[in-house]
N, C-alpha and C positions, 0 to 999 in steps of 0.2 A: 610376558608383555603382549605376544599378540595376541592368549586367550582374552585377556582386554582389551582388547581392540575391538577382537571379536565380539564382543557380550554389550561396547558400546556400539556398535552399529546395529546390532539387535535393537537395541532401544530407539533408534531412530526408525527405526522400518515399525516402531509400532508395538513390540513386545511390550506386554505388562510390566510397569516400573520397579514393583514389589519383587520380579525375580532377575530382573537386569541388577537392581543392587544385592542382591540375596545371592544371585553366582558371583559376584566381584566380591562379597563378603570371604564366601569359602575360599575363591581362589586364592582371596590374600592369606586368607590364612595357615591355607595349604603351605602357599609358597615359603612361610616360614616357618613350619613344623609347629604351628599349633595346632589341637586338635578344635577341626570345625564342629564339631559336637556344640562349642561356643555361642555358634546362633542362635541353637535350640535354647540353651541356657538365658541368652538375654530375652527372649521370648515370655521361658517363664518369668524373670524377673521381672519384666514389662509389665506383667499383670498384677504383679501385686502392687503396683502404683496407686494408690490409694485417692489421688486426684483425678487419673484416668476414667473412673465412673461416672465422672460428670461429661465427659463427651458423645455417648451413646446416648443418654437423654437430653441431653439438650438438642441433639442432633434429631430424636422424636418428636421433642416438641418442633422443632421448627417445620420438621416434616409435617406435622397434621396443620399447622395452623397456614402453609402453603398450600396444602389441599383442601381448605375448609373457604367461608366466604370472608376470613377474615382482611384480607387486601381488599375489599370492597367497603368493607363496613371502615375500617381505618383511613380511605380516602373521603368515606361521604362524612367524616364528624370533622376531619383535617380540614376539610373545604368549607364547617361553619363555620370554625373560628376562624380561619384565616386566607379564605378565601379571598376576603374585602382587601385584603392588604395589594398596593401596588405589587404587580408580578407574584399575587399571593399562588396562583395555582402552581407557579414554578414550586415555589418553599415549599408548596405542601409535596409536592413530587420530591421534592431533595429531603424533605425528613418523610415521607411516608416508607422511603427507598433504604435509609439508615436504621428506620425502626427494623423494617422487615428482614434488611441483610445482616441483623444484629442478631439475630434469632435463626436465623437458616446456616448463615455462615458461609455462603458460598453466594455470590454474585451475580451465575447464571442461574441461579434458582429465581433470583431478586427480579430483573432483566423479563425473563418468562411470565412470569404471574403477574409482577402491575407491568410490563411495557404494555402490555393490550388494553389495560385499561388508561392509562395513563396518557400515552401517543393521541387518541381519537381527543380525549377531553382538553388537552393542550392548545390542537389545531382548531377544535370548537371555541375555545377562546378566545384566539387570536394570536397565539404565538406560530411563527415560521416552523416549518420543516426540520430544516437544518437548527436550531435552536433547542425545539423539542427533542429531539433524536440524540444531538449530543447531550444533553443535559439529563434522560433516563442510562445512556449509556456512558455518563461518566459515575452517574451519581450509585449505580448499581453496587458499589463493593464501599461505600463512604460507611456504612455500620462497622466495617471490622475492627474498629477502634472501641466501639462501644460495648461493654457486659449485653449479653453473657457471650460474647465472638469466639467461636471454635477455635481460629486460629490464636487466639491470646492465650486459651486455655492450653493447647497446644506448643505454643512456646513455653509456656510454664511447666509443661511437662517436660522437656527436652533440655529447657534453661536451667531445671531444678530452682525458678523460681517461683516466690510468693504468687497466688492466682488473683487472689482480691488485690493486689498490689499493681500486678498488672491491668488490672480492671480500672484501677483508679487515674493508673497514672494516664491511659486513653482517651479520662472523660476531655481534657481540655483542648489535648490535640484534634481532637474527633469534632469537637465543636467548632474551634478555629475554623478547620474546614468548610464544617456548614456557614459559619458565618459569613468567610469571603463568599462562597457558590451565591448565598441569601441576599447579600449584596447585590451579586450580579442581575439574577433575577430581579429584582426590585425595578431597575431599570430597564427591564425587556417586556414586561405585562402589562394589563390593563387593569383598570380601577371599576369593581362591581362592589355593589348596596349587598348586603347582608340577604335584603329581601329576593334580589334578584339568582339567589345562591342556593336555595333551599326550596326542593321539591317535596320537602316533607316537612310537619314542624319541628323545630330544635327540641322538643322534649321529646318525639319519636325519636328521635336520631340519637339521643342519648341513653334514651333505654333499648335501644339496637346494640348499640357496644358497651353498655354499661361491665357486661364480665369481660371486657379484651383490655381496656385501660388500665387495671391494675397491675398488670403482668410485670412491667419494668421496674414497677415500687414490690413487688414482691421479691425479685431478686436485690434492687439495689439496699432496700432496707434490710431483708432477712441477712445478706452476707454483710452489711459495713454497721447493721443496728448490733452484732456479735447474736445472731438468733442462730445464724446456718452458715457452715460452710459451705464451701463449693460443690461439691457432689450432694450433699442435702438440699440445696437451692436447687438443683438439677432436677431431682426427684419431685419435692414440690410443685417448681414449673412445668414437668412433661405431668404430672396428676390433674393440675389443674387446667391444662390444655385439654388433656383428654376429656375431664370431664365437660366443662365449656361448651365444646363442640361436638363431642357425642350427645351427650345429655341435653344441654339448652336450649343450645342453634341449632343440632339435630344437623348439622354441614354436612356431617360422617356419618356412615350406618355401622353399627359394629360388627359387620360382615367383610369392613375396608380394613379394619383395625390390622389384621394378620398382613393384610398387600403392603399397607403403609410403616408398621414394623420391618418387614421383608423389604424396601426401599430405603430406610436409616441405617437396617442394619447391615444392608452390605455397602454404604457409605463408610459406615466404622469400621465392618471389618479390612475394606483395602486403606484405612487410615492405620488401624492397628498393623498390621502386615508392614506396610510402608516404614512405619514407625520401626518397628521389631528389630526389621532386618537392617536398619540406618543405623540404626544405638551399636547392631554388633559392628556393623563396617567402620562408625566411630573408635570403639576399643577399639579394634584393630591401628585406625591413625594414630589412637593416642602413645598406644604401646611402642610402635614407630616414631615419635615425636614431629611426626609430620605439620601441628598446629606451630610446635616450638621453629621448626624449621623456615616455616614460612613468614612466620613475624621473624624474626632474625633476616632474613631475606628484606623484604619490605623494610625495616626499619633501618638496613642500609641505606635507603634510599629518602626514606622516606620518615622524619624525624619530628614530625609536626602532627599533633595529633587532629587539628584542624584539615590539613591536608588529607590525612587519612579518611576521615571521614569524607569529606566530599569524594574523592575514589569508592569507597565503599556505596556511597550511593546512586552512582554512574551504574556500581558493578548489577547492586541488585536492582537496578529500575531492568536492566537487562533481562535481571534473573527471574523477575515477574512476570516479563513479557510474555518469556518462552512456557515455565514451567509452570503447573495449579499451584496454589499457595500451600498447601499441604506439602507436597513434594518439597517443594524447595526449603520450608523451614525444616524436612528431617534430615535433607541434604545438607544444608549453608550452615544453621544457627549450629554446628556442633565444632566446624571451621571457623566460625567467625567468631565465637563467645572468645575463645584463648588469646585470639590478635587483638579483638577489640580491647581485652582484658587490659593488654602489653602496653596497650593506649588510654589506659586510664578513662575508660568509657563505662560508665554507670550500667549493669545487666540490664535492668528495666528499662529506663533509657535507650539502650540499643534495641529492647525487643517491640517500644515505637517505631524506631525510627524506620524497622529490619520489614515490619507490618504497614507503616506508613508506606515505604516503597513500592513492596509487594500491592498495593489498595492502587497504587498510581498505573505500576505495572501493565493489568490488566484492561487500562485503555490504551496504555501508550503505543502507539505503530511503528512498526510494521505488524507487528504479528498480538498485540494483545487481547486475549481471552474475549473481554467482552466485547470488542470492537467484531469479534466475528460471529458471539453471538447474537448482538444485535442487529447486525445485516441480516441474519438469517430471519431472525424475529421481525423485523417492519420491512424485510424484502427488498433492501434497500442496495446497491452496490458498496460494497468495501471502502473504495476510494470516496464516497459520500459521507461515509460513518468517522473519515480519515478527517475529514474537513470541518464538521461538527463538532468534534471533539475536543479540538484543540484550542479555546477558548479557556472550556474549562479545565484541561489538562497544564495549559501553563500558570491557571490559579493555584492547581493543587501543589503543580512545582513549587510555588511561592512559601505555600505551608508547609511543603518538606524542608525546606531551607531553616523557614523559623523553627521548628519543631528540634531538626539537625543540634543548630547553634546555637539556642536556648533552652538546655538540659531542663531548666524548671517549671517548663511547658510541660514536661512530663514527670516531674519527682514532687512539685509544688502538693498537688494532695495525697500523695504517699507520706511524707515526710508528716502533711498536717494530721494525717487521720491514721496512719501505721504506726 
């Protein structure tokens, strides 16, 4: 007991995650005479997961096309069409920000690359401060609902479920979202002419991003038209990114290629590690009955599966706060699948609602992810970012609720198209 103690207050002073859970693996397993050789063992079996291929490239692509001019070219065609719309330049910020964190998979990548572009053209608008700033730093993690989102694929890995399934069932909770934020915005911008929108003509601007538009019909068709699964779709989208912006746009020189591999893939490698060493500290609880013990526990108490769920969502809005989204789904979703299970809670289903939370997480305060990387990014005080946020932070509460309570918000096109 108190070599765990010990091995968690390591992790608070900072230790790398991947070996904070990787000594608590062995310990546990020490402690009751199995042999640790075990981790090694889920290690290798890890790899032969046959879905896991698709997280390394897509995790490429998102890389190059973060380092490329594409968050430029994707604001200026966003701002023909829908510039004109009252409060249109919020919308195009709240999906320019979904496209991009749909493909990167990480928030503070999102946050990084358009907040700099995004912030100045806001305030040249006419929207406030405090407005604009909440609205890049809520809307930073709104993609992870939508294909091809790292963490969905990553549930899917962990959940042992279906990946297009989980892809599907995202599309409407994900949009709900945008459409209250789309709302809101409506009522906080200004109204410009088409004309007064475009420093270029519409037909330059469309042959500027003529190769970046297809990118989402490439995955959404290739996996749900039955052309590619998941890891072939990955393949595809990291080929045709690279070629895109090496070859086309010319963004990249292929002297970057090697730096910008070497930037994805030690993203994968501490997501695989992460992973690795979770699955064996999992056997380990299962072997122990530790998921059976604790629903048994709980559901002394607690006999409502309605009630359950809103606890579960108290628990992870917390669990977003603190932990990246990675960590926590290799941590929680292997805890949570068996209770949720005990509750008659649909997998897929949970693995929105588990994602939807995690997506809220990251602004909620005190301590969430993007709220401190966006102070850093527009230089803003903390307590500023606190104030902004919370607008749209109690819309998205609003979508967790429906999402929660209306399972068909997320099984509706699984069920039509699986």
């Amino acid at each position: 007991m108190i070599v765990k103690l010990i091995a968690i207050l390591f992790a608070l002073i900072g230790t790398p995650l991947f070996i904070v859970i990787g000594a608590l693996a062995l310990i546990s397993f020490h402690s009751v005479d199995i042999d640790p050789s075990v981790v090694i063992i889920e290690m290798t079996r890890l790899s032969d997961t046959p879905l896991l291929i698709s997280l390394p490239l897509f995790i490429f692509a998102g890389t190059m096309l973060s380092e490329s001019g594409a968050p430029e070219r994707i604001l200026k065609i966003s701002r023909l069409f829908l510039g004109w719309l009252p409060g249109g330049l919020a919308v195009i910020a709240l999906l320019v920000c979904a496209v991009f964190t749909a493909f990167t998979g990480a928030s503070g990548v999102t946050i990084f690359a358009l907040g700099g572009l995004l912030l100045p053209a806001m305030l040249k608008d006419g929207y406030s401060e405090r407005f604009s700033m909440g609205l890049i730093t809520s809307s930073g993690s709104l993609g992870l609902l939508f294909p091809p989102s790292l963490p969905l694929i990553l549930f899917g890995v962990i959940a042992e479920t279906r990946i297009d399934h989980l892809f599907l069932a995202g599309i409407i909770p994900g949009f709900l979202m945008l459409i209250l934020l789309c709302v809101y915005a409506f009522r906080s911008g200004v109204v410009h002419t088409r004309e007064e929108l475009a420093d270029q003509h519409p037909l330059q601007i469309l042959k500027e991003t003529v190769w970046e538009l297809p990118l989402p019909f490439i995955i959404i068709i290739g996996i749900y038209g039955g052309f590619l699964v998941a890891g072939e779709a990955a393949a595809v989208t990291a080929l045709y990114v690279l070629i895109v912006e090496v070859f086309i746009y010319r963004d990249i020189k292929l002297r970057q290629i090697p730096e910008i591999m070497g930037k994805s893939m030690t993203l994968f490698g501490g997501i695989l590690l992460i992973l690795a060493v979770s699955m064996a500290s999992t056997n380990y609880l299962i072997d122990q009955e530790i998921p059976s013990k604790i629903f048994t526990f709980i559901n002394t108490y607690i006999d409502s599966k309605y009630t359950f769920l809103l606890l579960l969502n108290v628990f992870l809005l917390i669990v977003g706060s603190i932990l990246d989204i990675f960590s926590a789904l290799v941590l929680v979703v292997p805890l949570i699948l068996p209770i949720a299970a005990g509750y008659d809670v649909n997998p897929i289903h949970l693995g929105i609602i588990f994602l939807t939370n995690l997506q809220i997480g990251y602004c909620t305060p005190p301590v969430g992810l993007n709220l401190f990387l966006a102070s850093y990014r527009f230089k803003r005080p903390i307590f500023e970012l606190y104030r902004a946020s919370l607008p749209f932070l109690g819309l998205l509460l609003i979508t967790l609720v429906l999402i929660t309570y209306f399972p068909w918000l997320s099984l509706a096109l699984v069920e039509w198209f699986g």
